[in-house]
C-alpha positions in Angstrom: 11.4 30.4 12.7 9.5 32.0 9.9 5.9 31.0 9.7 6.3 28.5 7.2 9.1 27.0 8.8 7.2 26.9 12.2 4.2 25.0 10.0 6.5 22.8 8.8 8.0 22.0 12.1 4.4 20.6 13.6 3.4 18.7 10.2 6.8 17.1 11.2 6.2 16.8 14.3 2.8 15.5 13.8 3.9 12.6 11.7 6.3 11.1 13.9 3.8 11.2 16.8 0.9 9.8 15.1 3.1 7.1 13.8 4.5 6.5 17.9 1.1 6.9 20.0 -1.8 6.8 17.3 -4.4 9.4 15.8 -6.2 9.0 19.2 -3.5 10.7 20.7 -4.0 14.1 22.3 -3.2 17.5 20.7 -2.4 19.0 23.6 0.4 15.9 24.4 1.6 16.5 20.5 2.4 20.4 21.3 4.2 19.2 24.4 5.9 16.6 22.7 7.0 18.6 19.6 7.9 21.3 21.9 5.6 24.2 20.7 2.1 25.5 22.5 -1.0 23.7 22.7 -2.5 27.2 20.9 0.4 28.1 18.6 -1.0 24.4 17.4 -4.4 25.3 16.9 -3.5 28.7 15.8 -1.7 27.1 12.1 -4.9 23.9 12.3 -8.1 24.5 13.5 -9.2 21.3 14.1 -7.1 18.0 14.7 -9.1 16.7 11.6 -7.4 19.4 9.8 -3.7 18.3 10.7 -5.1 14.9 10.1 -5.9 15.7 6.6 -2.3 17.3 6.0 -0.6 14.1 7.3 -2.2 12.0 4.9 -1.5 14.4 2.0 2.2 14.2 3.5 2.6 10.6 3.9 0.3 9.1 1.9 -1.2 11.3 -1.2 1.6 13.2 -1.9 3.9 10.2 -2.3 1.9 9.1 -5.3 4.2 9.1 -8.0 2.5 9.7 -11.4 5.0 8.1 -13.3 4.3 4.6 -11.5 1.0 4.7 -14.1 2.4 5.8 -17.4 5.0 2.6 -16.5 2.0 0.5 -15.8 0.5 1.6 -18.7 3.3 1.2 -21.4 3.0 -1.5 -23.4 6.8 -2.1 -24.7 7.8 -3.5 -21.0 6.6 -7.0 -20.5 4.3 -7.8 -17.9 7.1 -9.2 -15.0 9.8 -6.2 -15.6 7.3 -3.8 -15.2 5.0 -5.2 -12.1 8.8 -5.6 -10.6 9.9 -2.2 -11.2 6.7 -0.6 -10.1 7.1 -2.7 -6.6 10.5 -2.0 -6.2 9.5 1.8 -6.6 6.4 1.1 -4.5 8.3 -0.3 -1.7 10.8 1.8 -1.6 8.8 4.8 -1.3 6.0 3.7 0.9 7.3 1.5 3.2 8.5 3.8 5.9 7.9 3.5 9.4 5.6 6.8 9.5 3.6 5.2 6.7 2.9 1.7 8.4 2.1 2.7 11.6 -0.2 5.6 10.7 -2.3 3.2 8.5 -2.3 0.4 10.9 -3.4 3.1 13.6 -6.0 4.8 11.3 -7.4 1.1 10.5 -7.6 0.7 14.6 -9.4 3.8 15.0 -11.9 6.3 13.1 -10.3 4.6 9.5 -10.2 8.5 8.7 -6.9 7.7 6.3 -7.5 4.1 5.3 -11.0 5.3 3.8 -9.0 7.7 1.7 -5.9 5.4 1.2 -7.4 2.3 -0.1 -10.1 4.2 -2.6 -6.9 6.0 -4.3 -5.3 2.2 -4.7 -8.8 1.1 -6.0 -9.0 3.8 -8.8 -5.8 4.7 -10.2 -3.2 1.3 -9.0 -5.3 -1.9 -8.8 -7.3 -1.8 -12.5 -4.0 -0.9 -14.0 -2.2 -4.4 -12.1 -5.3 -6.5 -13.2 -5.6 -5.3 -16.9 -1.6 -6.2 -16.5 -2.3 -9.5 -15.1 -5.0 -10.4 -17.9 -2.4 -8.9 -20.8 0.1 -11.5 -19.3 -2.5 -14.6 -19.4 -3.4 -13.5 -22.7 -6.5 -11.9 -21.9 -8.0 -8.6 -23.1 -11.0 -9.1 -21.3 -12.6 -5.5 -19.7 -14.8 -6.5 -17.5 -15.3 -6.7 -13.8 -12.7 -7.5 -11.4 -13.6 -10.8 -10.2 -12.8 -11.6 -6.4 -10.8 -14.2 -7.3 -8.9 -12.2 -9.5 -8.8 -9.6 -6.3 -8.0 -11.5 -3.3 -4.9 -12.9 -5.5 -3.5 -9.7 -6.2 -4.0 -8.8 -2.4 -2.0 -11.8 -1.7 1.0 -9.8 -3.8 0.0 -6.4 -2.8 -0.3 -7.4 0.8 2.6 -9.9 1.2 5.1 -6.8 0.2 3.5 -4.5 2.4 3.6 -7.4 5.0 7.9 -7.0 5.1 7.0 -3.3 6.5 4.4 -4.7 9.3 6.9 -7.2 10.3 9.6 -4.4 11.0 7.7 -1.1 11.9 5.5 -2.9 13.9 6.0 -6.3 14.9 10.0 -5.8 15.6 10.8 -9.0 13.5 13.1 -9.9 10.9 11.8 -13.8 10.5 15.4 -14.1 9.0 18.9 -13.4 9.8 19.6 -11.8 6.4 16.1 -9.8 5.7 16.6 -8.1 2.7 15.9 -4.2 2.4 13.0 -3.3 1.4 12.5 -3.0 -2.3 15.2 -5.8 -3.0 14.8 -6.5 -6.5 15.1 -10.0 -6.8 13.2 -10.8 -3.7 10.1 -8.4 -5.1 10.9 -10.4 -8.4 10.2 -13.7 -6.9 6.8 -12.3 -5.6 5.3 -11.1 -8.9 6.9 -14.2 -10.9 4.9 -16.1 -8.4 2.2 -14.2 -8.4 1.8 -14.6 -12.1 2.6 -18.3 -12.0 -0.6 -18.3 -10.3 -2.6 -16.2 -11.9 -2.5 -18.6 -15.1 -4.6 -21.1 -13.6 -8.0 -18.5 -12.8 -10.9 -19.1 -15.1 -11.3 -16.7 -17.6 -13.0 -13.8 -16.5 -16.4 -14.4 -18.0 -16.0 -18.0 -17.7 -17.7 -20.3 -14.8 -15.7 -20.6 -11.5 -12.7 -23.4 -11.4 -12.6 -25.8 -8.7 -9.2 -26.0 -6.7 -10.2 -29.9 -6.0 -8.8 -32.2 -7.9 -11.2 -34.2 -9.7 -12.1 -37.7 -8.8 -11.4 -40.4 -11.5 -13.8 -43.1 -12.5 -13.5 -46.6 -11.4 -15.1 -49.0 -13.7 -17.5 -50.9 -12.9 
């Protein structure tokens, strides 16, 4: 192997054996189990945080597709087609079983990814899907995300992220015909609901709604 090829080889390697055992995992069992030397290891990272830091750039920064934004950000696409077409893309790209396990493992651990993960989805995906959400409820409001506003869009975010958690690391398919992931009409159904939803938030200045239905008056 050339050198790059040999670098390439533990990066590889690396992925798949975080994804199996966990970032707690030895560097000395991830030579042996990649078949190289614990120092030929050492020799192309210094540190473990080091080939730690290229995983994520593998599997999770570097799978950032710039075009999911200017998509986001077009304004000829109504609201649904393009928060379905970004999801479709999303799922299909991220939803990997290197991808799900890593991040559930770096949440059960030192959170080394997930504090870099979740930042990049708060600055350059989440604004973008709420300004979205507003357009569609015929808001052009700027301000503040409220956490009802947030926690709503976690339930979309989250419940699609959820099909790769149920298969990467639960084993389940919950349903004898589970879709692939990034099934158009199933991702379709979750932003249409998603939106259905979204209608009945206060506005975002306004005061906060009550989910309780209110109590008529009885006369007297």
């Amino acid at each position: 192997m050339s050198a790059e090829e040999r670098e390439r080889h533990i990066v590889s390697g690396a992925i798949s054996f975080f994804a199996e055992h966990g970032l707690n995992a030895q560097m000395r069992d991830l030579a042996k189990a990649i078949g190289v030397t614990h120092t030929l290891v050492y020799h192309y990272f210094t540190t473990k945080q080091e080939l730690v830091d290229r995983v994520f750039h593998e599997v999770f920064e570097g799978r950032w597709n710039p075009d999911w934004e200017q998509l986001l950000d077009s304004r000829d696409i109504p609201v649904p087609d393009k928060l379905t077409r970004f999801y479709v893309e999303y799922a299909r790209t991220v939803l990997t079983r290197d991808f799900v396990r890593i991040l559930l493992f770096s949440g059960l651990t030192d959170q080394s990814i997930t504090n870099r993960f979740f930042p990049l989805l708060g600055q350059r995906l989440f604004p973008r899907l709420i300004r979205e959400t507003r357009r569609f409820r015929g808001s052009t409001s700027r301000v503040k995300t409220t956490a009802r506003e947030h926690e709503l869009l976690m339930g979309l975010h989250g419940g699609i992220f959820y099909g790769g958690l149920r298969r990467f690391v639960y084993g389940q398919a919950l349903h004898p015909d589970m879709p692939p992931f990034g099934d158009a009409s199933v991702i379709c159904d979750q932003v249409l609901g998603y939106l259905s939803a979204s209608v009945v938030l206060p506005p975002p200045a306004g005061p906060a709604a009550s989910c309780r239905p209110k109590r008529s008056r009885t006369a007297r």
